[in-house]
N, C-alpha and C positions, 0 to 999 in steps of 0.2 A: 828369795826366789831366783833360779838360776835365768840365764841367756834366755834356752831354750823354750823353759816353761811360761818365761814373760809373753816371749812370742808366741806360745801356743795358746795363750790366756787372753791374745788380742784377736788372734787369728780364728779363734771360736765364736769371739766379741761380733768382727766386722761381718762373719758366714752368719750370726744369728738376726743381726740386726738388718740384711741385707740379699740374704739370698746364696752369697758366696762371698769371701774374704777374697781382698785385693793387697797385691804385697806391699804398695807406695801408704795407704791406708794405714798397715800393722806396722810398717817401718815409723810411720809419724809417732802413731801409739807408742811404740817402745823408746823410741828417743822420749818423749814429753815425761813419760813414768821415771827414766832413766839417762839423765841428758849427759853422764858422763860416757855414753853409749856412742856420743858422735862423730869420736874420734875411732871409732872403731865399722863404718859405714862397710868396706868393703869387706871385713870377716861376716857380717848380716848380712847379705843380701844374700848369698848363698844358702844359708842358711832358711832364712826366710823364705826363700821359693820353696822349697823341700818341706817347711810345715806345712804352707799357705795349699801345696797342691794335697798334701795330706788332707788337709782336714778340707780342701774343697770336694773329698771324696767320702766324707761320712756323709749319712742319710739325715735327713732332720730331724727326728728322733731324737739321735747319737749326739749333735750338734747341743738341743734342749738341753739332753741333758749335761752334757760337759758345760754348759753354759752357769747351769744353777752352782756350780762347783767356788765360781768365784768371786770376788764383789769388784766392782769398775767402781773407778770414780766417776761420781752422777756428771753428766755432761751440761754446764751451763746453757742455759736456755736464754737465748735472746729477746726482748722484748721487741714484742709489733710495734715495728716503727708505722708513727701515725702522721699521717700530711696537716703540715697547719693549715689553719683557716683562714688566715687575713684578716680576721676579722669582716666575714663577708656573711650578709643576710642572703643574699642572691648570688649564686654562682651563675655564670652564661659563660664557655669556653668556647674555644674554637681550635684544631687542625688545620693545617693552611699550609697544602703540599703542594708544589709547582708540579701539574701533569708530564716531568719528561722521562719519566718511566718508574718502573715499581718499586717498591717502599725496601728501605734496609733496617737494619737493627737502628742505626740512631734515628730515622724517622719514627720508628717503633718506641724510644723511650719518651719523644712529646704526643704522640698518639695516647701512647696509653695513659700519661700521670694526668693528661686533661679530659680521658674519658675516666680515669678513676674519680676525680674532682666532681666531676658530674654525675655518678652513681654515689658518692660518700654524701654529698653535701644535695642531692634531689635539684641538679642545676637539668642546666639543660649543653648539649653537646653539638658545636656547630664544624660540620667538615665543609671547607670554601675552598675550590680552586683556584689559586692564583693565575690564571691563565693566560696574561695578557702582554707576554714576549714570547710572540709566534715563532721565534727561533728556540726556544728551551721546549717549546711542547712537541713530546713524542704523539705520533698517530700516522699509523700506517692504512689502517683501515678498519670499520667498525666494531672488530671483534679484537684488535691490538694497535691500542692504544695508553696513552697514560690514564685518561680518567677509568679507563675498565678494568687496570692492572688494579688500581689504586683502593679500588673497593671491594676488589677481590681479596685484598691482602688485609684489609683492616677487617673483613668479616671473617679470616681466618684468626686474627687477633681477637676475636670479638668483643668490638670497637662497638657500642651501642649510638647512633647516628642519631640525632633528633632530627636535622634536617639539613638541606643542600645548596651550598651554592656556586654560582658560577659567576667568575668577576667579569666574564668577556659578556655574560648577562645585562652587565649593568655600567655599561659604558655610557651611556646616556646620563647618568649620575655623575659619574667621574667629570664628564666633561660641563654637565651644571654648574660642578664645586668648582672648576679650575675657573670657568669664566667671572665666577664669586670674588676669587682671588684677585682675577687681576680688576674687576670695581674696586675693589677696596684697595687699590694700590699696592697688594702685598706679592704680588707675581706677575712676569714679562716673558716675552718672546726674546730668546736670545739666537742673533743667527750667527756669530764669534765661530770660528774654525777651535776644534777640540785645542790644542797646542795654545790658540790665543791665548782663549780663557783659563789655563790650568796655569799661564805665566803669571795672569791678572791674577789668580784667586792667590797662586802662590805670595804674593805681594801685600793681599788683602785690599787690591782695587777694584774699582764696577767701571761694567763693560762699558761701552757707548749705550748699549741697548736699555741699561737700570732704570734710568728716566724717562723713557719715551712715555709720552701720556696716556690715559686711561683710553681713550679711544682707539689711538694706531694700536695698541697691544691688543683689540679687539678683534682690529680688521689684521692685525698678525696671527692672530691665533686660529683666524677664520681661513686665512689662508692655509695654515699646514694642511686643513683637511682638502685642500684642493692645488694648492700651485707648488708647496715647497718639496722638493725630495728629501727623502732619507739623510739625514746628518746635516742637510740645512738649517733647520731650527729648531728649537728644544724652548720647551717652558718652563721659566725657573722660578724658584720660591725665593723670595727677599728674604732673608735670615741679616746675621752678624758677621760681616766681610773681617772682623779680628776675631772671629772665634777662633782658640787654641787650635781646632780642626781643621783642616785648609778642605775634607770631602764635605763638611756643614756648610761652608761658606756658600750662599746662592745655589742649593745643588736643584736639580732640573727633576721634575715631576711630571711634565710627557713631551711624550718625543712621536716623532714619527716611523713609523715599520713596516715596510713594503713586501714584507714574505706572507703569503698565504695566510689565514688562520685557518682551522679546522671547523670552526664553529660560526664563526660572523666576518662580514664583509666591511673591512674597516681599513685605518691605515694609518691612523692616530690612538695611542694608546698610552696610558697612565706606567709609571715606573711605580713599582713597589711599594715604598715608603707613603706613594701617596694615598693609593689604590688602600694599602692597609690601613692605613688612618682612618679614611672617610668610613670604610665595612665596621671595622673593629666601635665604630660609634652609633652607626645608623643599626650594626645587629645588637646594638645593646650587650659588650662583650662587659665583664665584668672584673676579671681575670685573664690575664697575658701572661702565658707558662715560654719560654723559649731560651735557648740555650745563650750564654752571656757574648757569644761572637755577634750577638743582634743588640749590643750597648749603644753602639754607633747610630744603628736603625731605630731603636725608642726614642734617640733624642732627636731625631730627624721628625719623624712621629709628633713630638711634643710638638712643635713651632705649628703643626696643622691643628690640635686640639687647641693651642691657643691661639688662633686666628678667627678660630669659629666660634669658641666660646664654649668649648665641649666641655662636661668633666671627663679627666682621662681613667683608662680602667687602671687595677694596680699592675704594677708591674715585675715579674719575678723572674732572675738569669741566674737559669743553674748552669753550675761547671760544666766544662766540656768533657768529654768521654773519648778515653784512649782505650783501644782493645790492643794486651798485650801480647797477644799471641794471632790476632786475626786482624784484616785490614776492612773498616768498615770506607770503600772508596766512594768517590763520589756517583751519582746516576750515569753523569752524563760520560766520565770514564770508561763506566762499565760501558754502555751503547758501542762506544766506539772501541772496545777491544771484541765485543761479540761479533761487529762488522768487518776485523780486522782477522775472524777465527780465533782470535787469540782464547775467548772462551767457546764453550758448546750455548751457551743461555744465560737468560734470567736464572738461573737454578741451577747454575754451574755448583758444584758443591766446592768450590773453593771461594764464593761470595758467604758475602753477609747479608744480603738480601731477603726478606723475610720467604721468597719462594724458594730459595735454595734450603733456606732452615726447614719450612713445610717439606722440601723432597728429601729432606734426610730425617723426620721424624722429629721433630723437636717439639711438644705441646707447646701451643700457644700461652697453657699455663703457666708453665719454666718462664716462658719471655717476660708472662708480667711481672710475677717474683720476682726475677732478675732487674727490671726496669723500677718496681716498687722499694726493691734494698735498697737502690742508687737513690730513691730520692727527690728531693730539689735544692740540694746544699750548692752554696756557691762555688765551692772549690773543684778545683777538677780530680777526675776520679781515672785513677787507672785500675784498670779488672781485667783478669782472664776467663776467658769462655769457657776455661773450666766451670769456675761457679756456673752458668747458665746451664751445663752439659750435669751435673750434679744433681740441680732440679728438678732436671730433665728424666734421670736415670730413678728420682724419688718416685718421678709420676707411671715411669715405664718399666718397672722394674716386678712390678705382679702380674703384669699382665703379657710378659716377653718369656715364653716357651725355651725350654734349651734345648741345643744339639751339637751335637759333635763336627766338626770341619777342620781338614786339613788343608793348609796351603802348602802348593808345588808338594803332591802327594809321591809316596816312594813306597812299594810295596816289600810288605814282609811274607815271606812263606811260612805257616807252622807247622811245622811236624807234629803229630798226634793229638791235633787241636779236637776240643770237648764236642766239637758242631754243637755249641748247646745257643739256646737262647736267654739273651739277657735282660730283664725287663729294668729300664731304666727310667728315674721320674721327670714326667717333663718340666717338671718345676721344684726345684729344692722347697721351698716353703708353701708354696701354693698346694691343696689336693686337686692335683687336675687328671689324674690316671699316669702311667707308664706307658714307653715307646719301647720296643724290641728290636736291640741287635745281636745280632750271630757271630760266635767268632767260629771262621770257617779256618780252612786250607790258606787264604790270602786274606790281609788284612790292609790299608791306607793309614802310613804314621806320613807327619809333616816333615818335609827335608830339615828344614830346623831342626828338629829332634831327633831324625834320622844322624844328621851329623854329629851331634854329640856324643851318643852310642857307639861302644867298641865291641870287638868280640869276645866272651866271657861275660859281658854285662846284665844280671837280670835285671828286667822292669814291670810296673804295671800295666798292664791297659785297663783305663778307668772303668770301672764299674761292672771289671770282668775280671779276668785270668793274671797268673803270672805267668812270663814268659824269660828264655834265657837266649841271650842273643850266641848262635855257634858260627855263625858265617856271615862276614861282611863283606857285600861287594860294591864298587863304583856308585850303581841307584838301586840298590835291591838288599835285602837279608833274608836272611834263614836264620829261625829262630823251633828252642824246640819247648814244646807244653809243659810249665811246671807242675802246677797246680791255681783253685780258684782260690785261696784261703786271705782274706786280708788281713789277716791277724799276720802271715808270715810276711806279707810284704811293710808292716807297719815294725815287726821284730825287724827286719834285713833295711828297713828305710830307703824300700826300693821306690824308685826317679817313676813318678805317673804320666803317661804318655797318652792322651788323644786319640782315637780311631775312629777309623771307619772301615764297616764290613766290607765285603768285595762287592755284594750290590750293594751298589752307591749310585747318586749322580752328579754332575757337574755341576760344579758353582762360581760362579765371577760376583768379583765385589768391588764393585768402583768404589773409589777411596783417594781423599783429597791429603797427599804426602809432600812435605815439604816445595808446599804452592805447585805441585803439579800432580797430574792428574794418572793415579795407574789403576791397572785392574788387576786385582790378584785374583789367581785363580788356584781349584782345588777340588776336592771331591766333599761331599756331606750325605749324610744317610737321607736313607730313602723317606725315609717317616717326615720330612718336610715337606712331603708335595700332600700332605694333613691343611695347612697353611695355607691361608687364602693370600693373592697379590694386595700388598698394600700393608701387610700385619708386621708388627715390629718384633723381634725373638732376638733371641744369642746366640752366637755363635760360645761354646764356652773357649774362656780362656784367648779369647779374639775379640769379641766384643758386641752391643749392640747394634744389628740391621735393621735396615725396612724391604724387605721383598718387592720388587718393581716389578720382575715376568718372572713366569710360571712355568715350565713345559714339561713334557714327560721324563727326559731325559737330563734335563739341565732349570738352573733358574740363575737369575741376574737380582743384584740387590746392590744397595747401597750401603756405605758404612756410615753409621753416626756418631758413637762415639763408645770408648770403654764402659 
């Protein structure tokens, strides 16, 4: 089999399987069949586009049948990877997002492996706010805030919730267990200046404070809630003053916080480790899904289960998650570059934020797929948002309409053009009906392809006429009517070019390019304003949109991906 026909052999493959063949797709194919092929990269690619738009111009019919012609090797099939069990009779998980604004993709991957956990295995699914460092909680006001962001974005994941909680609910518990601890001698009021004690801890010696007796650490701890300010005292857990860890040694379990809260009127409050201990036992947690940068915080963890006498739940840290090609940043970055303008939003389309995914179209599907392939392996995992975008295109791909659109549009004049009408299918594989375009007197090619074109050159315009380019000017041509026959333009291996008829209307497509932000604009046929605001289609040969507004003359859309 020659060059050509391999490619045309793959190029029928990826159009049948898919809707339309993509050249990076057939380029893979024909290296994998042919790997002595890969020193030879730049003579294909040329070539390659020149099949890929050929046969993205046969009907689906033509496609079948060229398809039955040849045999593929069967495509390995991966087996369902399946979550282990632990050996667990009872699953009880939990979620447990700090309210300081809305969820990204890596919140996204222990959301979902602990609501899968909880659907595989018939547990139950506990979302808890950690709420209780009034300086990390976003709330501006009742309708934008983190706990509203927060439940909006898991019901767009659909996160099945058993039930809710809130930690700034149950401070009256926290402060129960602390005064527990210091009865039993295992926690004190330390009022050491930060610097003191970090010399002490470096050393592995106790403060002056370590010993004071069961009573004054009573009437110490009765004070923060009334006489000490902010950074004067803190309550520590007795641990192992040589543990290899100098952040283990005596680390503090609550302090005092003089900022606002949103929810309760307080001014002593539990730090993390503690706060999650006492929940993660009193809700009966079972199972502890969290990524291994929280090695440090389970063992922190432990010294409270064994103080009380708890059994602790299992515990499991999977890898961390590098995105190679996108930056999954932290909340509280994002806040402060929206405030800074540096973004438009939450759903800036150059976030990873699960609202920016939602404004560019992304199923919630794709995400879990994507989150479910990863896993709970310990190792860390680096992935490109391709794969997510892939899934993505599996779930969007029947139901996304095509049409025609040119960016930075350049008109051509044709001479003795057919005025006929074209009916073209809105869907290669789908039966959805035909859309109709006209090749008039004036037609819209994309300056891209505008620029390629010399004078003498014939080309197609897809799913119409041939045409011969006689005059080329600055931003304009003149071209004159060949004929409609694709047989002659498949004999002559004339370049397929894109249009759009003279009525046309405007189109802007925001599009997140090398981390900033442009809108490319152009013209696309009329038959889109068919399309309701909100529906995802192609643009062919540019890519998949979501249509954001609508108007008679113009519409605005966002890009999602190829």
């Amino acid at each position: 089999m020659d060059v050509k026909e391999l490619i045309y052999k793959y190029a029928i493959k990826n159009a049948y399987e898919h809707g339309h063949a993509r050249e990076k797709a057939v380029l893979g194919k024909v290296i994998a069949e042919n790997p002595k092929l890969k020193n030879k990269i730049k003579e294909l690619i040329p070539l390659i586009k020149e099949i890929v738009a050929y046969v993205n111009n046969l009907n689906r019919k033509e496609i079948e049948n060229e398809y039955k012609k040849y045999t593929y090797i069967k495509k390995h099939v991966k087996e369902k990877k399946e979550l282990p069990d632990f050996g667990l009779k009872k699953v009880v998980v939990r979620f447990a997002p700090n309210p300081n604004g809305p969820l990204h993709l890596g919140h996204a991957r222990a959301a979902i492996l602990n609501d899968e956990y909880a659907k595989r295995f018939k547990g139950k699914f506990i979302l808890r706010f950690e709420d209780t460092n009034p300086y990390k909680i976003y709330y501006r006001d009742k309708n934008d805030n983190g706990y509203k962001l927060i439940l909006e974005d898991l019901e767009y994941l659909n996160v099945n919730i058993d039930s809710i909680v809130y930690q700034s609910d149950r401070l009256h518990i926290y402060y129960e267990h602390a005064e527990k601890l210091i009865e039993k001698g295992l926690a004190y009021v330390c009022k050491c200046d930060q610097n003191t004690f970090k010399e002490l801890r470096k050393k592995g010696k106790a403060c002056k404070h370590r010993e004071q007796s069961v009573e004054k650490n009573l009437r110490e701890f009765e004070k923060m809630f009334k006489n000490y300010k902010e950074g004067e005292a803190v309550l520590r857990l007795k641990t192992d003053l040589n543990h290899p860890d100098p952040s283990i040694r005596d680390f503090p379990i609550m302090r005092i916080c003089e900022k606002k809260h949103p929810r309760v009127n307080s001014r002593v409050f539990p730090l993390m480790n503690f706060a999650v201990a006492i929940d993660d036992h009193l809700l009966g947690l079972t199972l502890v899904l969290r990524g291994k940068d929280h090695i440090v915080n389970t063992e922190k963890q432990r010294y409270i289960f064994k103080y009380f006498g708890w059994k602790e739940p299992i515990y499991v840290h999977y890898g961390l998650l590098k995105i190679e090609d996108g930056e999954t940043i932290s909340t509280s970055e994002i806040r402060e570059k929206i405030e800074k303008k540096l973004l438009i939003g939450w759903d800036d389309p150059r976030l990873l934020t699960l609202r920016a995914l939602k404004r560019k179209g992304i199923k919630p599907e794709a995400i879990r797929k994507f989150v479910l392939e990863l896993g709970v392996k310990e190792s860390d995992i680096k992935v490109s948002l391709k794969t997510l975008y892939n899934y993505n295109r599996e779930l969007i791909d029947k139901e996304a309409n095509r049409y025609f659109f040119v960016v930075n549009p350049v008109k051509v004049f044709i001479e003795n053009p057919p005025s006929k009408t074209y009916k073209v299918r809105l869907h290669p594989k789908e039966k959805r009906g035909f859309r109709n375009l006209k090749v008039g007197n004036v037609v819209y090619i994309s300056y891209d392809d505008f620029r390629k074109i010399k004078e003498g050159d014939e080309i197609r315009l897809m799913e119409a006429v041939n045409i011969k380019i006689v005059e080329k000017k600055p931003n304009e041509a003149v071209a004159l009517f060949l004929n409609e026959s694709l047989d002659y333009a498949m004999k002559k291996n004339l370049t397929l070019i894109h249009w759009v008829p003279e009525k046309c209307i405007d189109a802007e497509v925001l599009k997140a390019k090398n981390n900033e932000l442009v809108y490319e604009k152009g013209k696309v046929e009329m038959n889109i304003l068919n399309e309701n605001v909100g529906n995802i289609i192609q643009f062919e040969r540019y890519g998949f949109i979501k249509i954001e507004e609508k108007h008679r003359d113009h519409i605005k859309c966002i890009y999602m991906h190829d």
